[in-house]
C-alpha positions, 0 to 999 in steps of 0.5 A: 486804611479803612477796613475791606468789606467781606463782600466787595472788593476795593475800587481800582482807585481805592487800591491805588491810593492804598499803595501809594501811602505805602512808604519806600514806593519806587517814585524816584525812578522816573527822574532817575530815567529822566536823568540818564536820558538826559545827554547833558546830567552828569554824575552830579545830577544823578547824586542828587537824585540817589541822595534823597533816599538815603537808604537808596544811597547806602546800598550805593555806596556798599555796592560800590564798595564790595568786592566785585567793583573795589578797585582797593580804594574805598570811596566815601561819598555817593558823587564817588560810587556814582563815578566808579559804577558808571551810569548803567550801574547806577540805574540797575542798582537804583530801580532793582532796590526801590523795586526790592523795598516796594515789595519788602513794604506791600505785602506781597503774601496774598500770592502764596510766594517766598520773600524776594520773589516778586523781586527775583521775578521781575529782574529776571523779567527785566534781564530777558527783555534786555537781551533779545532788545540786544539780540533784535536791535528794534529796541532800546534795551535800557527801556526793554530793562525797565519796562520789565523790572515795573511792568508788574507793580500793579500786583503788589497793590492788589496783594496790599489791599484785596488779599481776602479775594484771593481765595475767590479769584483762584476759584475763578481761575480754576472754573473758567481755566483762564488767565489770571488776570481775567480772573482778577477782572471777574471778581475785582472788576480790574486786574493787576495790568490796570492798577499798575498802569494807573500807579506809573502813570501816577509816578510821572513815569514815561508813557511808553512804560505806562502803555508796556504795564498794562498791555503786556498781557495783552499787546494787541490791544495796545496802540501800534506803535506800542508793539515793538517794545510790547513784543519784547516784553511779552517774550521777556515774560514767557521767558522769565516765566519758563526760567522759573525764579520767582513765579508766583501762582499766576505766572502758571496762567499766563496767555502767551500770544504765540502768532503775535511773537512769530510776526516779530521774529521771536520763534520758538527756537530762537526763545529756546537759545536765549535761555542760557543767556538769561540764566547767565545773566541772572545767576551773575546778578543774583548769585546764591539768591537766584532762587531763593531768600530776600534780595538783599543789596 
């Protein structure tokens, strides 16, 4: 890695190429995405996939294994935990443990947070966006679920390779009183939306997702028929942002585009109901690592 000048921050190109040396990066997601879209993979085919990581495959066969999924027959190949786990499972497993490893391997300090929180943040994210997509029916939830889980990717890339400018983009933020993000764009030239947009797109991840990370912060300025699935994002987020697992200091900076979400239905009473589902969803999956601790799996 070639050494950050005091003065002048990376390029967005430079900072995306930093982060895709980084090992354990979450590439295998889209082809798991691609596989389970697919009417015709069988368990065959998604064993094949989890069967290149082999850490990826570990944690496979211990979840299937553990308590709560042990049906008292331990299984011993990863075609068996696949079986036992059912597709959704699997997929949930999957992308919250490459998303876990990204963080474990990038560096995430810059943000001032605990180890396990951007992890913890972005399930939760993940889990709010799935429910009102359940509520609303206007998406796919898988795709609301994903979104939500990598939508945040570009912030560990920038954490990785522009945490001397941290300091100044606080000042930033608290001089202008703005977002983040136009905090990152006034001292880097580009914000966390813009790198993780350019890493997705990198990874051969669908364009729909690759549209939902940019634009989150800002759905308006996405195409129209980005809208529907923006929605959901940009209330999964508030959502997740208000329920408070790990958000870190720029989760307090948030924008949120109240008249955008009223035109799509989500009104302030109706996020306030979908609180409790979160947290209930939440604390299942997460347990006693709900708000503190690395999420192990």
């Amino acid at each position: 890695m070639n050494p950050v000048s005091s003065t002048t921050p990376p390029t967005l190109d430079e900072v995306c190429e930093q982060a895709l040396r980084l090992p354990c990066a979450p590439s295998l997601l889209p082809r798991l995405i691609t596989a389970l879209q697919d009417n015709a993979s069988g368990a065959d085919d998604i064993e094949a996939i989890i069967r290149l990581d082999p850490a990826l495959s570990a944690a496979t066969l211990r979840v299937a294994n553990s308590a709560f999924f042990s049906t008292g027959e331990p299984v011993a190949s990863v075609a068996e935990a696949v079986i036992r786990l059912g597709m959704r499972e699997i997929f949930r497993l999957s992308a919250l443990a490459l998303i876990n490893r990204w963080e474990t391997g990038s560096g995430r300090g810059a943000y001032r947070g605990d180890p396990g929180d951007f992890c913890r943040h972005a399930l939760c994210t993940a889990l709010a966006a799935e429910a009102l997509a359940e509520s609303t029916e206007r998406v796919d939830p898988q795709s609301a679920y994903t979104a939500g889980l990598v939508c945040d990717l570009g912030k560990l890339a920038v954490a990785h390779a522009c945490g001397p400018f941290f300091p100044a983009i606080r000042l930033e933020q608290t001089r202008s009183g703005g977002a983040w993000t136009r905090a990152e764009r006034e001292v880097l030239g580009y914000d966390h939306t813009q790198v993780g947009a350019q890493l997705l797109t990198t990874w051969h991840f669908p364009p729909a997702l690759v549209t939902a990370a940019q634009f989150f912060h800002q759905p308006l300025l996405a195409p129209a028929e980005a809208w529907p699935l923006l929605a959901h994002l940009h209330a999964a987020k508030y959502l997740a942002i208000c329920f408070g697992p790990g958000v870190a200091e720029d989760g307090f900076y948030f924008e949120l585009n109240e008249a955008f979400l009223l035109e799509w239905g989500f009104t302030p009473e109706f996020l306030q109901e979908m609180l409790p589902v979160v947290l209930e969803r939440a604390s299942a999956r997460l347990r006693d690592k709900l708000t503190f601790g690395s999420v192990a799996l």
